[in-house]
MILODREN-949578 format. One record per residue (C-alpha): residue in three letters; chain; x, y, z; residue number from 1. Coordinates in Angstrom, 2 decimals, always signed. Layout:
[site "ala", "A", [X, Y, Z], NUM]
...
//
This chain:
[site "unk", "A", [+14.18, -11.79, +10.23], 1]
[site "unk", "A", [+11.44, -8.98, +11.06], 2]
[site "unk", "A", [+7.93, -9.23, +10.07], 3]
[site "unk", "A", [+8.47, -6.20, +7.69], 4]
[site "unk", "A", [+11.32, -7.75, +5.90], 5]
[site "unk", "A", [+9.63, -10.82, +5.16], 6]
[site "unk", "A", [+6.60, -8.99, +3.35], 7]
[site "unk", "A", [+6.64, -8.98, -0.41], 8]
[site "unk", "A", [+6.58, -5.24, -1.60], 9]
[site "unk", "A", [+5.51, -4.86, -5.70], 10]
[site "unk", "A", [+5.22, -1.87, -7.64], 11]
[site "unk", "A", [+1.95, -2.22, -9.20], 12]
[site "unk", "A", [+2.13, -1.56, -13.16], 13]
[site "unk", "A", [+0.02, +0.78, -15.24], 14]
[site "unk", "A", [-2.04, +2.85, -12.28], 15]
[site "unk", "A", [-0.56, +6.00, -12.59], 16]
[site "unk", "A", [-0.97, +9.11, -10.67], 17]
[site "unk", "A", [-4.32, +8.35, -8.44], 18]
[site "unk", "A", [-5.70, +7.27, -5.39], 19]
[site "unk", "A", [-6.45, +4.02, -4.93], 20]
[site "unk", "A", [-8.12, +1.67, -2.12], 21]
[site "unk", "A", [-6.01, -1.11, -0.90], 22]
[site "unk", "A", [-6.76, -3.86, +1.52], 23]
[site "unk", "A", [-4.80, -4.99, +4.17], 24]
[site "unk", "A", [-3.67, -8.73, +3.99], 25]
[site "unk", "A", [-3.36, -8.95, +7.92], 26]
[site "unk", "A", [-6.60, -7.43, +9.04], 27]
[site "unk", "A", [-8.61, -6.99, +5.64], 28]
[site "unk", "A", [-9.50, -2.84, +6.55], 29]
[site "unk", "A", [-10.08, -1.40, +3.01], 30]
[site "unk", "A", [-8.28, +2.49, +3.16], 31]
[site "unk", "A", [-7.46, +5.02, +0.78], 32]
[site "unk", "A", [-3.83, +5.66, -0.49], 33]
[site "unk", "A", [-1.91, +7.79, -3.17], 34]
[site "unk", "A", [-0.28, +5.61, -5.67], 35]
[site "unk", "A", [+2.98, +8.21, -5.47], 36]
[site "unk", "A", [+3.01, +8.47, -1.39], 37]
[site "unk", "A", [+6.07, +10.19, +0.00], 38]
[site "unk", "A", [+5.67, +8.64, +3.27], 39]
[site "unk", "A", [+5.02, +5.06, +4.84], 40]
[site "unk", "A", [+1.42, +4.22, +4.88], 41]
[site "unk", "A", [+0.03, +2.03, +7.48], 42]
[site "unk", "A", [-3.00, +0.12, +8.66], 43]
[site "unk", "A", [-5.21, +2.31, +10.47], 44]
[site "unk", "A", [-6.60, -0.81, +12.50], 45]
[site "unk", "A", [-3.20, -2.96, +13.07], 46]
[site "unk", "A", [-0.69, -0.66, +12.14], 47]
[site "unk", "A", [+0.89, -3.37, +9.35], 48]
[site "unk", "A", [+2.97, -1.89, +7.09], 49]
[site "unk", "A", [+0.84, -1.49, +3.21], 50]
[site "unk", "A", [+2.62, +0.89, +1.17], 51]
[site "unk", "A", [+6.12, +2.35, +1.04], 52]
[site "unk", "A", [+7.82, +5.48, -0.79], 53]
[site "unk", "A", [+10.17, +4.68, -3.53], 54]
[site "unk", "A", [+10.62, +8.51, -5.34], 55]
[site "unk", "A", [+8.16, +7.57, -7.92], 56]
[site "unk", "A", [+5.06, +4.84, -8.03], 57]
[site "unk", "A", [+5.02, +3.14, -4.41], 58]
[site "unk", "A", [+6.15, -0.05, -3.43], 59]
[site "unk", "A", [+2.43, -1.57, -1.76], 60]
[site "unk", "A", [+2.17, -4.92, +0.14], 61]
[site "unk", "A", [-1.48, -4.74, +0.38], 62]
[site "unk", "A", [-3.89, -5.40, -1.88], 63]
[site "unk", "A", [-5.08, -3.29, -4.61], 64]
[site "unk", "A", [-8.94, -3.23, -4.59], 65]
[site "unk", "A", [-9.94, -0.98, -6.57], 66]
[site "unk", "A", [-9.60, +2.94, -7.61], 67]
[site "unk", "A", [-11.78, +5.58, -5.37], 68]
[site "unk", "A", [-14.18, +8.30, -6.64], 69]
//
């Protein structure tokens, strides 16, 4: 099995339609991301896979730290 298949994707509950910062569990770089993306969103540092289009709320494998202003 890949790296990417082993990573648990959730849909995070109750966050709506913002943007929100997430952290990545490989590298720990803290970005901003849409909580509706309509692409793949990666790491900018080590490219790790954090967030993934579903059609509505995004599946994230990062963590969620907090909303941005």
């Amino acid at each position: 099995m890949s790296e990417e298949t082993t990573k648990k994707f959730v849909k995070p509950k109750g966050i709506g339609n913002r943007f929100v910062r997430i952290k990545c569990k490989d590298c720990g770089n803290v970005q901003p991301t849409y909580t509706r993306t309509s692409s793949v969103v990666v790491c900018n540092i080590c490219g790790a896979t954090l967030s993934r289009p579903t059609g509505g709320i995004a599946e994230i494998s990062a963590e969620l730290v907090g909303e941005t202003e």
